[in-house]
mmCIF file of the C-alpha atoms, coordinates in Angstrom:
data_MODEL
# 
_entry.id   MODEL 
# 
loop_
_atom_site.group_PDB 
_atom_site.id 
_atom_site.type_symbol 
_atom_site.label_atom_id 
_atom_site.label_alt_id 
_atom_site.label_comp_id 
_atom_site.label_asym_id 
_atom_site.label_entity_id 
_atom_site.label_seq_id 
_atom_site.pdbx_PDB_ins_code 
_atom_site.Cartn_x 
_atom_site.Cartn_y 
_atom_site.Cartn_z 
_atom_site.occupancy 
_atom_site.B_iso_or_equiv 
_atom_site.pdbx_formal_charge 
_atom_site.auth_seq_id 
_atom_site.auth_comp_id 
_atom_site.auth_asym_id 
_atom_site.auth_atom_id 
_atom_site.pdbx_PDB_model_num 
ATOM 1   C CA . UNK A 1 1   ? 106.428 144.755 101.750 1.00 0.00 ? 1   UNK A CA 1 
ATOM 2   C CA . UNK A 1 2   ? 103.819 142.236 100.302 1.00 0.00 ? 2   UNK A CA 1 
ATOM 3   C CA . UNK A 1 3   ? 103.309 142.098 96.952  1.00 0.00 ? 3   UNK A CA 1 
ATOM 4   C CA . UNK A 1 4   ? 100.573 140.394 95.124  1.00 0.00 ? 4   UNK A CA 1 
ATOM 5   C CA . UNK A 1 5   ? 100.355 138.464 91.915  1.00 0.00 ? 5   UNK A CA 1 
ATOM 6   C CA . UNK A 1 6   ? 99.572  141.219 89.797  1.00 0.00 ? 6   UNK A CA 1 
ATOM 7   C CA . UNK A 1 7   ? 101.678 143.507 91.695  1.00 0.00 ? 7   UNK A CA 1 
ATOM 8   C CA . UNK A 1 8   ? 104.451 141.421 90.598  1.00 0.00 ? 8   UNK A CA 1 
ATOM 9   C CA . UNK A 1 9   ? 103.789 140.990 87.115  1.00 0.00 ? 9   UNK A CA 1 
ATOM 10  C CA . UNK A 1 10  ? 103.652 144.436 86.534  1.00 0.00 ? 10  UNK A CA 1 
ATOM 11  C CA . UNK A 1 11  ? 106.627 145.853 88.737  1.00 0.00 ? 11  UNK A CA 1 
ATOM 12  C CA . UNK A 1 12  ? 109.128 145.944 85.728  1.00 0.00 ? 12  UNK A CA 1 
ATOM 13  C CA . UNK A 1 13  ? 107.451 149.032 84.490  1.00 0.00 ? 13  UNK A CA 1 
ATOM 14  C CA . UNK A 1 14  ? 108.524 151.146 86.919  1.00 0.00 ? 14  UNK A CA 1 
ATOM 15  C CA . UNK A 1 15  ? 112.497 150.387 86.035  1.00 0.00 ? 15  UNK A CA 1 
ATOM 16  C CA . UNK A 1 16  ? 113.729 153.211 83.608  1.00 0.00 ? 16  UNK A CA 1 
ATOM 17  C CA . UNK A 1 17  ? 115.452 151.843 80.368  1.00 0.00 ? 17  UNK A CA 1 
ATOM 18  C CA . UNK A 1 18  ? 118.584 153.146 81.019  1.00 0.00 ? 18  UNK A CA 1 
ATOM 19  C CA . UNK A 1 19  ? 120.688 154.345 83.996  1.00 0.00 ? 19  UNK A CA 1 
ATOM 20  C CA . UNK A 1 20  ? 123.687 155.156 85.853  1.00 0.00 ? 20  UNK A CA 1 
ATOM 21  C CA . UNK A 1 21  ? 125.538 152.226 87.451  1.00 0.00 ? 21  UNK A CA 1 
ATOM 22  C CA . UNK A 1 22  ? 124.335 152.518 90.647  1.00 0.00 ? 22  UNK A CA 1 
ATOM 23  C CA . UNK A 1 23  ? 120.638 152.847 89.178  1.00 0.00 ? 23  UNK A CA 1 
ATOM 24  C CA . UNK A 1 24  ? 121.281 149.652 86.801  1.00 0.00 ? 24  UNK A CA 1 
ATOM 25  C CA . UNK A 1 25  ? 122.496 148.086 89.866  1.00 0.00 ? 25  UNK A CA 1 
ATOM 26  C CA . UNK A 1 26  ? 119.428 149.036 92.139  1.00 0.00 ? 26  UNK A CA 1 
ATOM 27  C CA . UNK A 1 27  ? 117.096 147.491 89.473  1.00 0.00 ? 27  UNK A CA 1 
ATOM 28  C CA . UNK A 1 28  ? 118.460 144.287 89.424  1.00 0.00 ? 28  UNK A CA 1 
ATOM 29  C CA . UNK A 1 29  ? 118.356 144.111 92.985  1.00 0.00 ? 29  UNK A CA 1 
ATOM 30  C CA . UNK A 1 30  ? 115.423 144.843 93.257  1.00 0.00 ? 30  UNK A CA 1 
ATOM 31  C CA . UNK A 1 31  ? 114.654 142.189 90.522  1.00 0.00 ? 31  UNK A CA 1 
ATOM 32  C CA . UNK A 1 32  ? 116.221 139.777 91.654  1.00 0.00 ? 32  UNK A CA 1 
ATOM 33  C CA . UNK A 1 33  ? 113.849 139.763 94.949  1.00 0.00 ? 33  UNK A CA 1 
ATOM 34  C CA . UNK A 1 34  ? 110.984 140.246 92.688  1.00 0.00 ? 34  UNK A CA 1 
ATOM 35  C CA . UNK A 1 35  ? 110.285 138.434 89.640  1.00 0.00 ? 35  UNK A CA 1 
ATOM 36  C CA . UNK A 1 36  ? 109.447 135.320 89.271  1.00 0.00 ? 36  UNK A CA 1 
ATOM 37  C CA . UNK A 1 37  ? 111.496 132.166 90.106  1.00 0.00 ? 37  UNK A CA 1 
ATOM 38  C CA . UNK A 1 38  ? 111.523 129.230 87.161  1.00 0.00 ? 38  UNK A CA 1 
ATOM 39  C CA . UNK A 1 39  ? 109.504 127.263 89.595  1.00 0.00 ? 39  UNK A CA 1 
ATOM 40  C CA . UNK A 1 40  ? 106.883 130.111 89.584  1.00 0.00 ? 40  UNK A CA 1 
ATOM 41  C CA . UNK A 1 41  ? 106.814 130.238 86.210  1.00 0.00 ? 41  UNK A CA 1 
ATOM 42  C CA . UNK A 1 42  ? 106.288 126.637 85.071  1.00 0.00 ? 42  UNK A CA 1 
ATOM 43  C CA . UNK A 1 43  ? 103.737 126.583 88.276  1.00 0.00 ? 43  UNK A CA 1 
ATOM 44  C CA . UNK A 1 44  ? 101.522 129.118 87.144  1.00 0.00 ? 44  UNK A CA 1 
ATOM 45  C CA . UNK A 1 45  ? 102.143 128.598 83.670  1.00 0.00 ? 45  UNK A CA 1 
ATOM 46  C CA . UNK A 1 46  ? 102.998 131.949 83.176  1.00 0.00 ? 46  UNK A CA 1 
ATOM 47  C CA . UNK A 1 47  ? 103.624 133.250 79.337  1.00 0.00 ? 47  UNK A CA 1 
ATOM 48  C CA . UNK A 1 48  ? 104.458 136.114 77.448  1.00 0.00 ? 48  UNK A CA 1 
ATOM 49  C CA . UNK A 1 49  ? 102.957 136.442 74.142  1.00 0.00 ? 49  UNK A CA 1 
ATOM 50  C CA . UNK A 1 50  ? 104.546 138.254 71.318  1.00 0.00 ? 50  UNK A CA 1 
ATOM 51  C CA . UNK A 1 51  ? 102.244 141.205 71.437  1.00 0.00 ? 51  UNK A CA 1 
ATOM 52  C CA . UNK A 1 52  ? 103.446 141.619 74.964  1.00 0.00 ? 52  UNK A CA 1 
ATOM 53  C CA . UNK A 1 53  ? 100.611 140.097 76.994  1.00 0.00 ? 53  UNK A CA 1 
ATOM 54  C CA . UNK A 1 54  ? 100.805 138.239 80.201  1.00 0.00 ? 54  UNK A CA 1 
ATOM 55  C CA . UNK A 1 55  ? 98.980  135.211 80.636  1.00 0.00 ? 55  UNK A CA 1 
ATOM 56  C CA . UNK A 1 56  ? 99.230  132.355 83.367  1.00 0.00 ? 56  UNK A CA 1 
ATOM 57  C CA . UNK A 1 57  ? 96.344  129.687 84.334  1.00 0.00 ? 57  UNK A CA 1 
ATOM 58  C CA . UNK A 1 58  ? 93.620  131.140 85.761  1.00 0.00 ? 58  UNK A CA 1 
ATOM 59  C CA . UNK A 1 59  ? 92.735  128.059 87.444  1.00 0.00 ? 59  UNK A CA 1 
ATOM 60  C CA . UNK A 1 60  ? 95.701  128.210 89.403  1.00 0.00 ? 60  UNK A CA 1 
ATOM 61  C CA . UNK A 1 61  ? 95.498  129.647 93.015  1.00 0.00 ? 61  UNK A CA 1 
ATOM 62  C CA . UNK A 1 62  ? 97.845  132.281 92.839  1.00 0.00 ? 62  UNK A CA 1 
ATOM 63  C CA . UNK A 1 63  ? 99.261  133.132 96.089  1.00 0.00 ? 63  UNK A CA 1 
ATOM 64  C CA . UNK A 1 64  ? 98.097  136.283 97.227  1.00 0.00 ? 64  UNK A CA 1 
ATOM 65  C CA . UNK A 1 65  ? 101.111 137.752 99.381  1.00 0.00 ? 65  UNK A CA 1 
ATOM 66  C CA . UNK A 1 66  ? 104.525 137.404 98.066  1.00 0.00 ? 66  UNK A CA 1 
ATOM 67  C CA . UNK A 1 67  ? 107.105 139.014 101.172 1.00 0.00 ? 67  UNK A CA 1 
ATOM 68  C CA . UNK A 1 68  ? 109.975 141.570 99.593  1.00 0.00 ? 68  UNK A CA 1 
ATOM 69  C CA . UNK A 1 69  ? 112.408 143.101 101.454 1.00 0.00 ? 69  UNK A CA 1 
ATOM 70  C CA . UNK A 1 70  ? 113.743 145.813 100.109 1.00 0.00 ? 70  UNK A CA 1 
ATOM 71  C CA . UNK A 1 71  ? 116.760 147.997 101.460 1.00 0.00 ? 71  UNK A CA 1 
ATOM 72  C CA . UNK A 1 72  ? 116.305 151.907 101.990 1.00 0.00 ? 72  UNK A CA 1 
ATOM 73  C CA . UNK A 1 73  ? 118.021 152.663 98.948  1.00 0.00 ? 73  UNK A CA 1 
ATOM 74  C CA . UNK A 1 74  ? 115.697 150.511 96.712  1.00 0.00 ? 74  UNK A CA 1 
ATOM 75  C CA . UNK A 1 75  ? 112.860 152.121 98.374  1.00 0.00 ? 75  UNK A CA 1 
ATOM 76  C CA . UNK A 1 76  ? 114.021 155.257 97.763  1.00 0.00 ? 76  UNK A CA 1 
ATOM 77  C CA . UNK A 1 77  ? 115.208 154.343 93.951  1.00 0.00 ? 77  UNK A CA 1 
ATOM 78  C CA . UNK A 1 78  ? 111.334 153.492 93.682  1.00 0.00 ? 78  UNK A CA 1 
ATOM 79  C CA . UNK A 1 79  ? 109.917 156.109 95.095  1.00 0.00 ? 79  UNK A CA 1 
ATOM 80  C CA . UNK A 1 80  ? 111.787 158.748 93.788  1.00 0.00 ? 80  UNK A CA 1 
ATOM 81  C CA . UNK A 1 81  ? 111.042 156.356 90.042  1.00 0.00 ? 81  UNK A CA 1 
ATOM 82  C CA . UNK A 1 82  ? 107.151 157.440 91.148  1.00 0.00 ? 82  UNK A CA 1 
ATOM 83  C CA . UNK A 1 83  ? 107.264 160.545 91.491  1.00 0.00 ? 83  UNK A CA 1 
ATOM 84  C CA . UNK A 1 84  ? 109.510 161.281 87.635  1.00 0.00 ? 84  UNK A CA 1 
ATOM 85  C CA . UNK A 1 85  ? 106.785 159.040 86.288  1.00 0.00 ? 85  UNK A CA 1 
ATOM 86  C CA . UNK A 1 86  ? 103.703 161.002 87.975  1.00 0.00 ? 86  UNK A CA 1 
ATOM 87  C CA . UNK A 1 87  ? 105.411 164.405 87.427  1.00 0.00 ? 87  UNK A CA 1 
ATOM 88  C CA . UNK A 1 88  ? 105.335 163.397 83.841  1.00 0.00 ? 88  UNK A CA 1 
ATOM 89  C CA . UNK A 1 89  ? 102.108 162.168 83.999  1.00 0.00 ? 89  UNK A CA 1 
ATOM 90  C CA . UNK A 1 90  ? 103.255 158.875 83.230  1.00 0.00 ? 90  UNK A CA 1 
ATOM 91  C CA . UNK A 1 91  ? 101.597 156.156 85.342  1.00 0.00 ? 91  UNK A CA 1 
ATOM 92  C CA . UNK A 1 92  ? 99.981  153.384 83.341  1.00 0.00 ? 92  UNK A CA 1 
ATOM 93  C CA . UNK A 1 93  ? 96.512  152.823 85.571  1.00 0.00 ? 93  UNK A CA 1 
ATOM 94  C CA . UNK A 1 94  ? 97.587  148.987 86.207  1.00 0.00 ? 94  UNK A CA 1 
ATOM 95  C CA . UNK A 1 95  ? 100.680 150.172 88.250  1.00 0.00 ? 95  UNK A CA 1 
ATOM 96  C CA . UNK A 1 96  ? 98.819  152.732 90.411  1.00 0.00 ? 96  UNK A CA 1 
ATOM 97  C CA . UNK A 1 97  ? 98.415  149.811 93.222  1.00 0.00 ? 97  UNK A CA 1 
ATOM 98  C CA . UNK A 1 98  ? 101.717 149.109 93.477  1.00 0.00 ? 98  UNK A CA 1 
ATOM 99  C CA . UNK A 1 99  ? 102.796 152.914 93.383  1.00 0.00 ? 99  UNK A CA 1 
ATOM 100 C CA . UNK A 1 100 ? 100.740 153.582 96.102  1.00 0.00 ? 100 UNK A CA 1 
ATOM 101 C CA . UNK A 1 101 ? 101.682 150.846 98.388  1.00 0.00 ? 101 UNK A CA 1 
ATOM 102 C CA . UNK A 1 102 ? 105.505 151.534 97.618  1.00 0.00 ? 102 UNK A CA 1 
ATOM 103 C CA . UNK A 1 103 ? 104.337 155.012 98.281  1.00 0.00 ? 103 UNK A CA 1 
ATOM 104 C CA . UNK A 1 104 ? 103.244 154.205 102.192 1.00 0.00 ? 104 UNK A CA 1 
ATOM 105 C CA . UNK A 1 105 ? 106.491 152.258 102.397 1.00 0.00 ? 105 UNK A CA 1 
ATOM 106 C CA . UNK A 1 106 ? 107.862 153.665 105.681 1.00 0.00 ? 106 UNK A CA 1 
ATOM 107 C CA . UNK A 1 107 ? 111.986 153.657 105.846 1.00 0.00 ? 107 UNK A CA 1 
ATOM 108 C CA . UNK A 1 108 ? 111.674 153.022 109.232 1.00 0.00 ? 108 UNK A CA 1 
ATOM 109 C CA . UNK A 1 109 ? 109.976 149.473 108.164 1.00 0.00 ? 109 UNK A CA 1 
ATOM 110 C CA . UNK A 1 110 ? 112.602 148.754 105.770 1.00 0.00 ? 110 UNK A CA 1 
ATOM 111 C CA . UNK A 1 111 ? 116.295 146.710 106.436 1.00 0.00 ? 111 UNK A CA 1 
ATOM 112 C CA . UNK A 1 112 ? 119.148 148.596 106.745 1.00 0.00 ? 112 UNK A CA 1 
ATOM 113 C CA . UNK A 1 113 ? 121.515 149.059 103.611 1.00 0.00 ? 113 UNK A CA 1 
ATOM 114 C CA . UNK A 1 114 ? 124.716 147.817 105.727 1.00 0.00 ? 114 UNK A CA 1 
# 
């Protein structure tokens, strides 16, 4: 899947504060493929404030596509994190990009989980 900038930046509000193991484990999977690196961050000078705004340089070309491979089950983890959060009416309006393009996901596209 390719995520952008934004996409990224915003992607830890889908992951539930608490969880089984195997949830807990899922989300820092998935983290782990998409955060941002140290590199990243000193690159785009990335910063969070105390209030809990984002900021990096704006004069900085971010790069647009950032490639994640996720497994089936991480996929799944997501989408099924999607639909709790829109049953509940629950989606912030800055993550309804990325929910829709984890929505169109296809499992078919995605590695296998062996």
């Amino acid at each position: 899947m390719e995520l952008t900038f934004n996409d990224r930046l915003v992607f830890f509000q889908l992951y539930p504060e608490r969880g089984n193991i195997i949830t807990l484990r899922l989300i820092k999977d998935i983290r782990d493929k998409v955060d941002f690196a140290a590199e990243e961050i000193d690159k785009y000078k990335i910063k969070v404030h105390t209030d809990g705004r984002v900021t990096w340089d704006k004069n900085l070309d971010v790069e647009m596509g950032f490639a994640v491979d996720l497994t089936n089950s991480e996929l799944e983890f997501l989408k099924d994190r999607i639909r709790e959060l829109d049953n509940s009416k629950s989606i912030p309006f800055p993550l309804l990009s990325l929910c829709e393009k984890i929505n169109k996901e296809s499992s078919e596209d995605i590695k296998d989980d062996g």
